[in-house]
N, C-alpha and C positions, 0 to 999 in steps of 0.2 A: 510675762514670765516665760524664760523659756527650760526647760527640763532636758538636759542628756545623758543618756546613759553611757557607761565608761564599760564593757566588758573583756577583762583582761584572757589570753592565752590558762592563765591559773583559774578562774572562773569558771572556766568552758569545762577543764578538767576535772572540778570539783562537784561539778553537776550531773557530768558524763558519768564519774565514777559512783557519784547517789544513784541515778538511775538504773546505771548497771547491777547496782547491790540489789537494788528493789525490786525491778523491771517484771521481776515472776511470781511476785507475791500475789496470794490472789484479792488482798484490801488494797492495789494498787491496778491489777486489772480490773477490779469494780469500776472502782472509782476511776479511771480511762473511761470504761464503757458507758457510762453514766455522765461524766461530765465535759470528756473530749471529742467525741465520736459523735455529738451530735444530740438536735430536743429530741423527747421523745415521739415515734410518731404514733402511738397509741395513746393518745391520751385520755385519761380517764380523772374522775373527782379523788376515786380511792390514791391512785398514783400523785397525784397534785396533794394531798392531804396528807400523806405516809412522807415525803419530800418535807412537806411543811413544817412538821411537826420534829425529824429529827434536824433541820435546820433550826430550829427553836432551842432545842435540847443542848444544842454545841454550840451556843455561843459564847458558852462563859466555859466552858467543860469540854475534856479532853474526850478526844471520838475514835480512838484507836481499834484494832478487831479485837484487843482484851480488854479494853474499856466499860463502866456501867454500861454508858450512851449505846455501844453500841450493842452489848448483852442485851438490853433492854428493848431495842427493836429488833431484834430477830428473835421476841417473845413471839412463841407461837401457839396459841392464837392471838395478835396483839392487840392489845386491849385498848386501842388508840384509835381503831380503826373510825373511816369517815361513819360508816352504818351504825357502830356501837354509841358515839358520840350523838348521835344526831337523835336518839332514842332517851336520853338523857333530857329530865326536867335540868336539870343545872349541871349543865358542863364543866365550868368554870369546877367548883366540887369536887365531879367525878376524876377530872383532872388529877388535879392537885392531889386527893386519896390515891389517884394510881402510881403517880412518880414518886410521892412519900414513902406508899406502902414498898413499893421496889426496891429502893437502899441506896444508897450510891450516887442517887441524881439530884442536881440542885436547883432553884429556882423554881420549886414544885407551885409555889403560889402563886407567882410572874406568869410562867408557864401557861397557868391553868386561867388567868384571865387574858392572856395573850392568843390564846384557841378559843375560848370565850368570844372574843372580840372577833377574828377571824370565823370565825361558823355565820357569825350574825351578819356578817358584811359580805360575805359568799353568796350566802342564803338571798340577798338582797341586790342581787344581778351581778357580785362580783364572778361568780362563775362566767358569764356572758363577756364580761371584760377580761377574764383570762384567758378563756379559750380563742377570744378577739387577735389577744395580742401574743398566742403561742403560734396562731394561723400567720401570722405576718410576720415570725421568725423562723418559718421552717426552713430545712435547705434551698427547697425549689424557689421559695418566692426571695430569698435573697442570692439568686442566680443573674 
């Protein structure tokens, strides 16, 4: 199979001119700073867990900066956090009561067995396998 892209002179300009519109917004310099500029090079569980979780949240659902999604993690103090869960007999639960009780967000039940599943498979050396494979994407080692 072979795949080519075709990008017209009109293209380039309709891109040029999104960017331009955006360029200074500050949910577009996040989102640069966070997903073009590079992994993080602090890496932490809280970081890797707070990531996880609103990637979970926007899959089905829109993530704008006036959005539930994303009102809902820049609750402060947020109630998702790796420390709050991990203190929790039944996450899966605690979950699903948080995003319910919230308003707005969908997939509260999916959600709250999909962090469920994820704490248990962390907890059981997948931390060791992420932190493995965040080391062997940083800038330096892919120089």
């Amino acid at each position: 199979m072979e795949f080519s892209w075709k990008i017209s002179e009109k293209d380039i300009e309709i891109v040029s001119n999104f960017y331009k519109k955006h360029m200074n917004k500050n949910f577009v310099k996040n989102r640069i700073e966070k997903n073009v500029k590079g992994p993080c090079q602090n890496f932490s569980k809280d970081i890797f867990w707070n990531i996880m979780i609103a990637c979970l949240l926007t899959t089905q659902q829109r993530s704008g900066p006036k959005s539930y999604v994303t009102k809902f993690l820049c609750t402060d103090p947020f109630p998702l956090t790796y420390e709050i869960c991990s203190k929790k007999l039944v996450i899966q639960r605690y979950v699903e009561r948080t995003i319910t009780n919230f308003g707005g967000l969908r997939r509260g039940k999916t959600i709250g067995k999909e962090i469920s599943k994820n704490y248990t498979w962390l907890n059981n050396f997948g931390w060791i396998k992420i932190e493995k494979t965040l080391i062997a994407f940083t800038p330096l080692n892919l120089l």
